[in-house]
N, C-alpha and C positions, 0 to 999 in steps of 0.2 A: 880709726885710721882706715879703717873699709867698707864704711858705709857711703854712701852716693851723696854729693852736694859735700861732705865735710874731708871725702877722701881725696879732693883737688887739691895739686900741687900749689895751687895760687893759694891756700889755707895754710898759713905758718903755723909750723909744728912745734910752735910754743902755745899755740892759743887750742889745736888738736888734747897737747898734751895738760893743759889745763884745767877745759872740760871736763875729762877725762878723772882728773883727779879730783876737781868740784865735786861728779854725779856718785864717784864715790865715797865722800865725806857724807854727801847726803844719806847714801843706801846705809852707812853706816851708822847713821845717826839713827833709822827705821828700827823700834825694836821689834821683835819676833821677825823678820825679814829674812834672812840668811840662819840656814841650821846650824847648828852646832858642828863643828869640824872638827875632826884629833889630827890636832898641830903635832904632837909628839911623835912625829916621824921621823924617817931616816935623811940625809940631805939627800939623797941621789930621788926618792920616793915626793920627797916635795921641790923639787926642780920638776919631773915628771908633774906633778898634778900640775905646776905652775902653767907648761909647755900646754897642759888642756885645756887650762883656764885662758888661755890667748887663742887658742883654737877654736872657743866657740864664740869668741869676738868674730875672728873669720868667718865663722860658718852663719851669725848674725849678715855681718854685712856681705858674703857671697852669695846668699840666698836672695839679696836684692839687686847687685850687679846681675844676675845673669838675667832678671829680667829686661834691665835696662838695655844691658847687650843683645835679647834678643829683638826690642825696639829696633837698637839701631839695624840691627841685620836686617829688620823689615825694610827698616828705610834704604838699604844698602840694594837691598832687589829691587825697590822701585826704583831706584836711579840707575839700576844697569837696563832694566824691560826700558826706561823713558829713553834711554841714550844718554844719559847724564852721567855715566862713572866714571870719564874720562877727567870731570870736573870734582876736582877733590880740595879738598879744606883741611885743615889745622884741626883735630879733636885734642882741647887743650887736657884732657880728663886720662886720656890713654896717648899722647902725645903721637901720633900714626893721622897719616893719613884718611879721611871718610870722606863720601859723597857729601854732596849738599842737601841731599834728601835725608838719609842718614843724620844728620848734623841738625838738622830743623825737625826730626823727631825726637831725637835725643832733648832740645833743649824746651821741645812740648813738652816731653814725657817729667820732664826734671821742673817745669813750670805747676804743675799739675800735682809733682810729689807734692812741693810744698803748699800749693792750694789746698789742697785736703789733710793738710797736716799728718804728713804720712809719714814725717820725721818723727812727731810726738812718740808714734808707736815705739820707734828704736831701746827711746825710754821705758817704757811700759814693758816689753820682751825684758832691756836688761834687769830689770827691778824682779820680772817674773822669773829670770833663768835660776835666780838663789834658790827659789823655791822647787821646783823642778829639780834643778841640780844641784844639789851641797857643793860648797868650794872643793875643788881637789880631789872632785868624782867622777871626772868627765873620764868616759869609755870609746873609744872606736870602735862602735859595734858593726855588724855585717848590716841590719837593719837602717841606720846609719849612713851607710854605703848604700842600700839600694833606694834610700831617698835622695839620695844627692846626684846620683846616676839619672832616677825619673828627673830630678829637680833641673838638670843639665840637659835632658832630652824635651822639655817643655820650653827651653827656647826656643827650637827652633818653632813649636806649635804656636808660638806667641809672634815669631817673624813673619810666619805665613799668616795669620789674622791680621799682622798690620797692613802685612803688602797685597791681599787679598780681595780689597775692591780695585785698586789699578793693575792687578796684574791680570783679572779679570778682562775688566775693560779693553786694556791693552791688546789682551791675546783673540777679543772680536774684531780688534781694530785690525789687526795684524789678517786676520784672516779676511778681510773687508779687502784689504790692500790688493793679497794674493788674488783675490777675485777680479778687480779690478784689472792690473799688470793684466792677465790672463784674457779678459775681455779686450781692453784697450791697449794693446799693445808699444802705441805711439807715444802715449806718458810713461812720464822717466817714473818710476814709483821710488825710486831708491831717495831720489832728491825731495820728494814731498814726506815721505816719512817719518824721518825725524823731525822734522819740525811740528807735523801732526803731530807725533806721538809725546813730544814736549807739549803741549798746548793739552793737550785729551789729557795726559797724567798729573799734569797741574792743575783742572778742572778736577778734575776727581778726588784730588787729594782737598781741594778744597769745601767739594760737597759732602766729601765723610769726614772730614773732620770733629765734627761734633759726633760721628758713631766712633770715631780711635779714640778719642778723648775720654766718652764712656768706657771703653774698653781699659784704659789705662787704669781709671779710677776703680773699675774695679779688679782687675789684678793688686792694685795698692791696698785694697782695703783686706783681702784673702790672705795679703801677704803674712800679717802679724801671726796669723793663724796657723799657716805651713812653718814657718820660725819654732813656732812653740812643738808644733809635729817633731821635728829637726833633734830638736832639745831635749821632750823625752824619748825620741829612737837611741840619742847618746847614752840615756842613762840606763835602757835596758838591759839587760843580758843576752848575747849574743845566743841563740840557738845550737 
């Protein structure tokens, strides 16, 4: 339900909840997979374990939203630096309002997951988490907390890498401009600006394209790795 590409409203929440119960007929069919757990609890104590065990569904697919979120934020600065934020779209995925810049990283970055098979992983984390974590052992540790804190403050380092060659470029242009106005007094600089700055930002974004693209591929492939960091911080003991 919260992983990226499968967490869209356009996905009927019969075919979500089907999956779902497919991949675990499968897990359970894996012997040695999942530890032994003592079911002989109290109802209140296995409601509780249950409440964890949905939580580290979440904490699976949050750990990947926020990347893609910080995508689009990249994308979201370069359409305000171009002059483009006034021009906004439909994001059918968070149903709000995005730039067009925004929107066209987003459906790079989501082209890209699936290029490198970066959905498979999801599988492989759930299949691993049994292992890591016995059913009905999941802990909110502090630990826990201060990875998902870092893990929420690397968005924004992930916006600033995407928007980081045009806002670059941008901010020479910008200053080209001032110099300009300041020499030639008699050009309007306001009226050529934004069109410049539309044309230079749309060049740029096309000639690094192939460097955001790398970039994306590899945040996807680190990802399965900080998942699993995530999973044993849960299962720690708090200090």
């Amino acid at each position: 339900m919260s992983v990226p590409v499968l967490s869209s409203k356009n996905i009927p929440g019969l075919f979500k909840a089907g999956l779902a119960l497919s991949f675990a007929i499968i897990l359970y069919q894996i012997p040695g997979l999942c530890r032994a757990c003592n079911l002989a609890i109290g109802t209140i104590p296995f409601c509780i374990g249950l409440a964890g065990e949905i939580v580290i569904g979440f904490i699976i697919g949050i750990s990947v939203q926020l990347i893609f979120a910080g995508i689009q934020l990249g994308g979201q600065v370069i359409g305000f630096q171009m002059g483009l934020s006034v021009a906004n779209v439909l994001d059918p995925l968070t149903n709000s309002q995005v730039s067009v810049t925004a929107r066209f990283n987003d459906i790079m970055a989501m082209l890209i997951f699936l290029a490198v098979n970066a959905h498979y992983m999801f599988l492989r984390v759930i299949a691993e988490s049994f292992q890591i974590l016995p059913p009905l052992a999941f802990q909110f540790t502090r630990s826990l907390m201060d990875r998902l804190i870092v893990l929420a403050g690397n968005m924004f380092v992930i916006a600033i890498k995407v928007a980081a060659p045009v806002m670059g470029v941008l901010l020479l242009t910008s200053i080209a401009l001032g110099l300009i106005a300041r020499t030639v007094p008699q050009l309007n600089v306001f009226i050529v600006a934004m069109p410049l700055k539309i044309i230079i930002g749309l060049v740029i974004m096309g000639v690094s394209a192939s460097l955001v693209a790398s970039f994306f591929i590899s945040e996807f492939n680190t990802m399965g790795h900080i998942i699993l960091i995530l999973l044993r911080a849960a299962g720690a003991k708090s200090p």
